[in-house]
N, C-alpha and C positions, 0 to 999 in steps of 0.2 A: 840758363843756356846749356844745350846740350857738350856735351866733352865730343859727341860723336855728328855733327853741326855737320860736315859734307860728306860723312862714312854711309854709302848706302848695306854693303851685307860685310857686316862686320862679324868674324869668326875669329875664334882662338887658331894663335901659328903651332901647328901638330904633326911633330917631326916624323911622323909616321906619314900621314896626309900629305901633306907636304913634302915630299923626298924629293931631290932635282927644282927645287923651286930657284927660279931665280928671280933677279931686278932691273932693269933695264931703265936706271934714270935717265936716257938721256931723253928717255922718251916719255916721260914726265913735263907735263905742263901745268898750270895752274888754274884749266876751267873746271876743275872739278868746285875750287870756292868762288865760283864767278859771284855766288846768287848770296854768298855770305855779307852781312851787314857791319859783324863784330866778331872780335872773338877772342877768347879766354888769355887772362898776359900773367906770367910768373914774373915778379918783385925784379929779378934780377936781367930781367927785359926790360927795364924801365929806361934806362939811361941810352939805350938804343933806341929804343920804341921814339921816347920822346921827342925826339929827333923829325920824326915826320907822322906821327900818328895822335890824334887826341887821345886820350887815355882817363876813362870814365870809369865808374862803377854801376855795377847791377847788381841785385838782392836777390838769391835765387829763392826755389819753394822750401828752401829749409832753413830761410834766413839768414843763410850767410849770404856778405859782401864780400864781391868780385871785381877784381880791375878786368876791364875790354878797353883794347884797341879799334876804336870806331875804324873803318875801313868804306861807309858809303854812309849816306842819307838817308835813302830808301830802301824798303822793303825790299828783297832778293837783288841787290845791287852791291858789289865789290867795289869800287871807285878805281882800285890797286889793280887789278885784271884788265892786259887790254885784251884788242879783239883775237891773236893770235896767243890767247892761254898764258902771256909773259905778265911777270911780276915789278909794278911801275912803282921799285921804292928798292931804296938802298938794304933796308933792313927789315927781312922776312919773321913774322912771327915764327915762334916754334912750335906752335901749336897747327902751324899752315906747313911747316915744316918737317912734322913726322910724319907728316900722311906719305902713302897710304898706311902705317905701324901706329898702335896706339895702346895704349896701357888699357885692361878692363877688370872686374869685380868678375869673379871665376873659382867656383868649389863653392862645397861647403862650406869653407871657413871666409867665406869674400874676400881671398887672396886676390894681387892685382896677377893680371895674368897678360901675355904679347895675344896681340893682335891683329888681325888683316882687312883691309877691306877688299874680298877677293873681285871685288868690281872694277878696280885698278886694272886695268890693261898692261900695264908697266909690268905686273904679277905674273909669269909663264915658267915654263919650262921647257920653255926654244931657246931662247937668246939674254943677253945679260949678262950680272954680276951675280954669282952663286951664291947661293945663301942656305941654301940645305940639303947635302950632296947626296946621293943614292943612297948610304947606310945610315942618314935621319942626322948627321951630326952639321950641328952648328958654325958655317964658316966663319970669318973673320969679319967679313961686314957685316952680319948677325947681330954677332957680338958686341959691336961698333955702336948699332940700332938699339941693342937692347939696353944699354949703359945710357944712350943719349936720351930712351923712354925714361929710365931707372931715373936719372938726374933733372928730366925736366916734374917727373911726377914728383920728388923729393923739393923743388922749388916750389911748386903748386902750394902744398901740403906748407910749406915753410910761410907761403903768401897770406894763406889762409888766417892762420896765426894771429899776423900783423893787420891784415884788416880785421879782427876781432878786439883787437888791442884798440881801433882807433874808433870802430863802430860801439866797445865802450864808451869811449869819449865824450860820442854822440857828433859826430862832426860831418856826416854824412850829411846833407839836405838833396833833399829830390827835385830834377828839375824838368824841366821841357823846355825846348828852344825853336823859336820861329823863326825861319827865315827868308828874305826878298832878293830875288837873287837879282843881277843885268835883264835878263831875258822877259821879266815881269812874273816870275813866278813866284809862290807862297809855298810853303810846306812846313809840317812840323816834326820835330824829331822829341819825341816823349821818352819815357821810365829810363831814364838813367839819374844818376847821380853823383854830385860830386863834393870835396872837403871847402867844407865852408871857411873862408876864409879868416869870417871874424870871431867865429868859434874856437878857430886852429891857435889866431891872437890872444885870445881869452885862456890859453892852457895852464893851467897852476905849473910854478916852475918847479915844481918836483919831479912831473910827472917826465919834464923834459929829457931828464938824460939815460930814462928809458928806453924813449922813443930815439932816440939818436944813437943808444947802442943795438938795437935791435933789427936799426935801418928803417924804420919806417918815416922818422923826419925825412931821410931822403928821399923816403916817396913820393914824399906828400908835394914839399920841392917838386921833383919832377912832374908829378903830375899836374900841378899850377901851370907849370911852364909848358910842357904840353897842348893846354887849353889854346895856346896859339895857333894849331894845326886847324883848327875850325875853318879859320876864313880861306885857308889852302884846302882843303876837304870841299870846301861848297864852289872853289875853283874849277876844282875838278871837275864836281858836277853840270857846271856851266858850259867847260869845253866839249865836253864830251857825247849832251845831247840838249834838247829842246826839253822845259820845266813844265811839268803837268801840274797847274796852278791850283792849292787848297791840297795838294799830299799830305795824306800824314803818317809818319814812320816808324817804327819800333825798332829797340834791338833785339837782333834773333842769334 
């Protein structure tokens, strides 16, 4: 899964380029991830998340495991996005959260470096909240942005970790799930995966009070419990439109 999933012209922020830029959240809506199916969750989003989102894992091309927040069923469908761009859930990913800002690989040395999607409209230098005033210097909600990219890339990184600790373990299993909705429809939702339950029971007790200082028992927890957003998730699907019977879906 891409890091840059609804970012169409993603640029480095360049106080020179950028001089008088401003922000204009209020003009910020959320169809920019209408067409998102999932999307990337930091460890310490768990105990929010779970709350209303199932929370799976995905293997990317370089074999790590990833928690996502399923967010639809299908293919370029949000479930969370209604039709006026609003966000239908208590608690907003942060990864749905930084945009349009995002951390990227930048230099020679692939330092992370701030980022823009100048395709945001939100992005001008008419109206708004200042963010980079005529002499190139950095305002206060900059600042604000680039601490909250700094601390959520620092959790990613920290995430990562923990699922290597457990994808050791080997407690992953891959799965696909089918399902029949009211309406008469069929659909499958494929490549994700989640902690096997009777694997996770099988743990040697040493290895436990590892996993419980480094927080990933808690994850694991969560994300179990989690698994109950499913039948809410395929709710939603149901209110929301008519089921094109034999779908089948990926996470993107």
């Amino acid at each position: 899964m891409s890091n840059f999933a609804f970012y169409r012209k993603v640029v480095a922020l360049n106080s020179d380029v950028h001089r008088n830029l401003k922000f204009a959240s209020n003009e910020v809506t959320f169809t920019f991830a209408r067409d998102t199916n999932a999307v990337l969750m930091a460890g310490v989003e768990f105990a929010e998340a779970a709350r209303e989102y199932p929370i799976v894992f995905i293997r990317g091309e370089d074999q790590k495991m990833r928690p996502v927040a399923l967010l639809g069923v299908r293919n370029g469908e949000n479930l969370f996005v209604d039709e006026e761009g609003k966000w239908d859930a208590r608690y907003i990913p942060a990864f749905v959260r930084r945009y349009p800002f995002v951390m990227a690989e930048g230099g020679a040395q692939g330092q992370l470096i701030v980022c823009i999607d100048e395709n945001c409209p939100a992005l001008n230098t008419e109206h708004g909240e200042l963010l980079i005033d005529k002499e190139g210097r950095l305002q206060p909600r900059m600042n604000e942005m680039m601490q909250f990219l700094q601390n959520f890339q620092q959790e990613f990184t920290r995430t990562e970790l923990l699922m290597g600790q457990l994808d050791e373990l080997g407690l992953f299993v891959q799965q696909g799930a089918r399902f029949d909705t009211p309406a008469g429809g069929t659909f499958q939702l494929n490549d994700f995966f989640l902690i096997d339950e009777a694997k996770f029971g099988q743990i040697a007790d040493d290895k436990l009070p590892l996993l419980f200082r480094s927080g990933a028992l808690g994850m694991i927890y969560l994300h179990l419990a989690s698994l109950g957003n499913m039948r809410k998730l395929l709710d939603r699907l149901s209110a929301r439109s008519a089921i094109t019977p034999g779908q089948n879906a990926a996470i993107h």
